[in-house]
N, C-alpha and C positions, 0 to 999 in steps of 0.2 A: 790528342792526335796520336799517343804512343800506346792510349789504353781502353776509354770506354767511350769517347767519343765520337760523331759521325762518320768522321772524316777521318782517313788517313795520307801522308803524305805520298805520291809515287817518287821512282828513283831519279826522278828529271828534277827534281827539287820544284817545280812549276805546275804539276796537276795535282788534283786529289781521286782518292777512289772510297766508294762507300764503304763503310767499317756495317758487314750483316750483322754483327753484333752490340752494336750499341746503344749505352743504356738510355737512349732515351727514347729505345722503343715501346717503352712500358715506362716511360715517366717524363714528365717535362722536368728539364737538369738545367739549373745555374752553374756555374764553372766560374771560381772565384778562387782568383790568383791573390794568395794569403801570405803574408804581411807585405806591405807598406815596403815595395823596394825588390820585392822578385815579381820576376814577368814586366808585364807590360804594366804593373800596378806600380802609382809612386804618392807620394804626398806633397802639397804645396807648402809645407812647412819642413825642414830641413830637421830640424832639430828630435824630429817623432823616429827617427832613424836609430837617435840615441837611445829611445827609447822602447827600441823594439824588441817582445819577449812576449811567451805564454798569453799571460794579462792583457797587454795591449792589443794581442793579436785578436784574441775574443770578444772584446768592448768592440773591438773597431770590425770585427764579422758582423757582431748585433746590429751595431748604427747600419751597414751596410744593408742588411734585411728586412728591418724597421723603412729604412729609406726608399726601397724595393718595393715595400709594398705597396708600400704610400701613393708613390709612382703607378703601381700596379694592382688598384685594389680590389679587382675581380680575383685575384691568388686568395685574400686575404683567409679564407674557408676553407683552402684547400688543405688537405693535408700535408704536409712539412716532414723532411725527412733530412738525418745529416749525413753522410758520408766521407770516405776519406782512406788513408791507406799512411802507414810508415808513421813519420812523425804525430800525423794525425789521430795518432793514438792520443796525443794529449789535445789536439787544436779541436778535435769534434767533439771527447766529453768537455773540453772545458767552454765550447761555445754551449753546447746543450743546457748546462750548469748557467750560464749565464742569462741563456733565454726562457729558463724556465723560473729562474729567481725576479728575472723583468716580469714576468708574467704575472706572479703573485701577487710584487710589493709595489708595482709601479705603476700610474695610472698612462701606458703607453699602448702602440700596437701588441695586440694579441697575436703572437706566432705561434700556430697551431699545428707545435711540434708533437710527432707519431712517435718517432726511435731514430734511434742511429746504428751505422750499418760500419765496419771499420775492420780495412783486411792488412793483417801482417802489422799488427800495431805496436809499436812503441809504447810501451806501458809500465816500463818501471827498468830504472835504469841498473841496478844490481842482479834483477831476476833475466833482464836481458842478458847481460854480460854471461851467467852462468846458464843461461837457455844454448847459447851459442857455443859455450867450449863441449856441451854435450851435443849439442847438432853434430858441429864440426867432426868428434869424434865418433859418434855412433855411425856418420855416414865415410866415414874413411880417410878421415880427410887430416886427424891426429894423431897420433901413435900413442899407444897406452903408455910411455913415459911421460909424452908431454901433459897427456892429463893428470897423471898422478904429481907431477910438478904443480899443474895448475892448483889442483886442490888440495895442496898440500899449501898451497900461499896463501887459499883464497877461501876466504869465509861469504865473499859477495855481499857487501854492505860497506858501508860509507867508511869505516875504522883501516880499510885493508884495498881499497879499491888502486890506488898506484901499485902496490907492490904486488897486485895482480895483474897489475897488465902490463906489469915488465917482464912477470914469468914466459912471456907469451912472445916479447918484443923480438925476440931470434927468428920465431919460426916462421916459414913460407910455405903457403898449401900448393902454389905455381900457378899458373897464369889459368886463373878459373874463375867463374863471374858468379862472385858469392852470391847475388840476387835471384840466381836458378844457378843451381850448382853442377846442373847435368844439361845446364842450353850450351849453345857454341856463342863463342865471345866474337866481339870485332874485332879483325886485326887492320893497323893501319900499317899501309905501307910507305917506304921512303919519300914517294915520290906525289904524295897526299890521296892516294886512291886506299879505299877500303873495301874489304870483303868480312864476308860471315867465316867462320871458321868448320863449319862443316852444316851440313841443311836438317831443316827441323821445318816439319811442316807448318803451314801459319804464321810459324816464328821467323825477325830478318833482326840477327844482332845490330845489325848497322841503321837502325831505323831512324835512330837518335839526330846521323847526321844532314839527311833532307829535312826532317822537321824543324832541326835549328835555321838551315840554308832560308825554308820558307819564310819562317816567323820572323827572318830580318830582310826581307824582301821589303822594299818603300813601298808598291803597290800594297804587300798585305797588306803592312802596318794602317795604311792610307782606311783599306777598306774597311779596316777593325776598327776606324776613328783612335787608333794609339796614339798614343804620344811614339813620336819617332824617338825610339832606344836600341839599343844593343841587345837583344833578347839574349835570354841563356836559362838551362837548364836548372842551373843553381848561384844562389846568392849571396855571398862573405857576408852577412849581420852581423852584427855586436848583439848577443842574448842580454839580457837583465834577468831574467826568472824564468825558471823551469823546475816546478818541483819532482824530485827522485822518484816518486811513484804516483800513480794514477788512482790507484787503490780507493781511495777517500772519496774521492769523486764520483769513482764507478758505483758505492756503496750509497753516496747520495741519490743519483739518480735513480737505481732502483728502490728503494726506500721511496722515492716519488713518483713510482711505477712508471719511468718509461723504458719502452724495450726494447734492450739492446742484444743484438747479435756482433759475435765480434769471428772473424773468415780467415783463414792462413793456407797457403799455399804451399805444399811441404816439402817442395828444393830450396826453399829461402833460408840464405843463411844468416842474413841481417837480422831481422827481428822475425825467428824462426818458431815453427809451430809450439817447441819445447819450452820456448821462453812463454809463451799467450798463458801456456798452460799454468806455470808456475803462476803468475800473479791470477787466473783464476782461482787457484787451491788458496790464495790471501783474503780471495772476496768468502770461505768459508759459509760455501755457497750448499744447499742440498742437491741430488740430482734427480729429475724430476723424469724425465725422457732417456733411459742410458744411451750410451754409446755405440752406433748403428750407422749402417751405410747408407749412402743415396745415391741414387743413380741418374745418368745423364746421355740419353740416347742406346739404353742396355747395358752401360757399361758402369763401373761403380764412378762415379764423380766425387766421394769426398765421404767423410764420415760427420756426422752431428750427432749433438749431444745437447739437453737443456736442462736448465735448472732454475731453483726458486724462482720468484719472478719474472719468469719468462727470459732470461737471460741464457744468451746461446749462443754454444762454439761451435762453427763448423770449418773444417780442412778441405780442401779444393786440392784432388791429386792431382799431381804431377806437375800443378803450377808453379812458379816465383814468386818474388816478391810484391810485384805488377801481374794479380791474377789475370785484369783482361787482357793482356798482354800474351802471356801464356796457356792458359785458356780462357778464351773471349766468351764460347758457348756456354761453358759450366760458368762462369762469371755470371752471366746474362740470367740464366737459369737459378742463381743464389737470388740475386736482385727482386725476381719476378716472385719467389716467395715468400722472402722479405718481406716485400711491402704486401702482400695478402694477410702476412702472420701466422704461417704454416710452414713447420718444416717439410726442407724438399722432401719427397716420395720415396721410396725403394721399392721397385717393382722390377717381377719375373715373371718370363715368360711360362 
């Protein structure tokens, strides 16, 4: 509701209005609140809670899609596709991995997975950390001392990782929404009313808070058949595993040719375009397509690039974190290439 979907919340917290941009105009979208404990998703067994992490989160995507289809088995032929953003740098290769390893060695449903699509991804926890103190600083946001501190502590790998993120622990960049570094944040005021901090077309920093308002609405929940819960954006879990990089993974799945595109928005300070980039240069990838613009309505929308195995980066200017969020249309317009298997266009008048 905050990014590729139908609907969007109004400021009554009570209507919706249609999202022109969403993706399921060019594809039928499951939306699948992942792991066992955030959203409106829970389990009948208490104890899977303990046991929630990387692993369990992708066995328990598979059963869920196997289940699905089973349920639904006119899908069973269609093309299959995974998507995701943020974290999901690890939850979508490691579902992919999962249901392409079913597929071979297991006499089960055949999920007839195409690629996977994954914007602003988490993908490796040390090339993040150092993706980010160069974001921060090439866009203004650090002083060449603090970086020269930084790098002067930090080798960015597991041997040195604390006494790098203490170099950092003073400084304050001020009240700026690392997710888009250049949107206007929500400010709340005393007296529980909120506003956007200055106007950005498309964009309403304060989106967050009708959508939460709705999703705990009895009616919704009623008509979503939920379990009546306390909805919320984010969820305290106890992890068990998360491996430090993505890397291995990313090099299996192309090794079993499927094609991944991976998308960055490049106001994100979180898991920032500089970071995607490093653990590309790990995958020791060739480049097949250079580095080249695409355009979106005449104007440039983003730059791509591909390599070996059809494996492909592309940037979405002047997005976030949350590209349909920030731009919905160039969002829309990555997707609908995507699933053709063509890089977007660059075209002039």
């Amino acid at each position: 509701m905050l990014e590729l979907g139908p609907f969007r919340v109004n400021n009554d917290n009570k209507t919706l209005s249609r999202n022109r941009h969403a993706w399921n105009e060019v594809a039928n979208v499951i939306f699948l609140e992942s792991p066992a404990g955030v959203g409106f998703s829970y389990s009948n067994t208490s104890s899977d809670y303990d046991e929630s992490g990387d692993s369990k989160t992708a066995e328990d995507a598979y059963i869920f899609l196997v289940n699905w289809l089973e349920r639904f088995p006119e899908y069973k032929t269609r093309a299959f596709y995974i998507s995701g953003e943020s974290y999901a740098g690890h939850y979508v290769p490691q579902l992919a991995a999962t249901i392409l390893s079913h597929n071979m060695h297991h006499n089960r449903t055949i999920i007839n997975l195409q690629g996977i699509l994954v914007g602003n991804p988490y993908l490796d926890r040390y090339k993040n950390q150092k993706g980010r103190f160069e974001y921060l600083h090439s866009h203004g946001l650090f002083s060449d001392e603090v970086l020269a501190n930084v790098t002067s502590h930090c080798n960015f790998n597991s041997s040195d990782a604390e006494a790098c993120l203490r170099t950092t622990d003073w400084f304050y960049y001020g009240p700026v929404d690392p997710y888009n570094i250049y949107a206007p944040i929500c400010i709340d005021e005393p007296d529980g009313s909120y506003h956007s901090s200055s106007y950005l077309p498309g964009y309403n920093a304060c989106d967050y808070y009708p959508t939460v308002t709705y999703l705990n609405n009895p009616l919704v929940q009623e008509a979503f058949h939920a379990r009546k819960t306390e909805w919320g954006g984010c969820t305290d879990l106890g992890w068990k595993d998360a491996p430090d990089s993505m890397v291995p993974t990313l090099k299996w799945l192309i090794k079993h040719g499927l094609p991944i595109w991976l998308f960055s928005g490049d106001f994100d300070a979180i898991c920032p375009l500089t970071a995607t980039r490093y653990t590309i240069q790990d995958l020791n990838l060739s480049v097949t397509k250079p580095w080249r613009p695409w355009t979106a309505n005449m104007e440039v929308g983003g730059y791509v690039q591909q390599y070996t195995g059809g494996f492909t980066f592309v940037s979405v200017r002047a997005a976030g974190h949350m590209v349909p969020s920030f731009q919905p249309e160039r969002g829309l317009i990555l997707l609908h290439y995507f699933l053709k298997g063509v890089l977007p266009p660059f075209t002039q008048e």
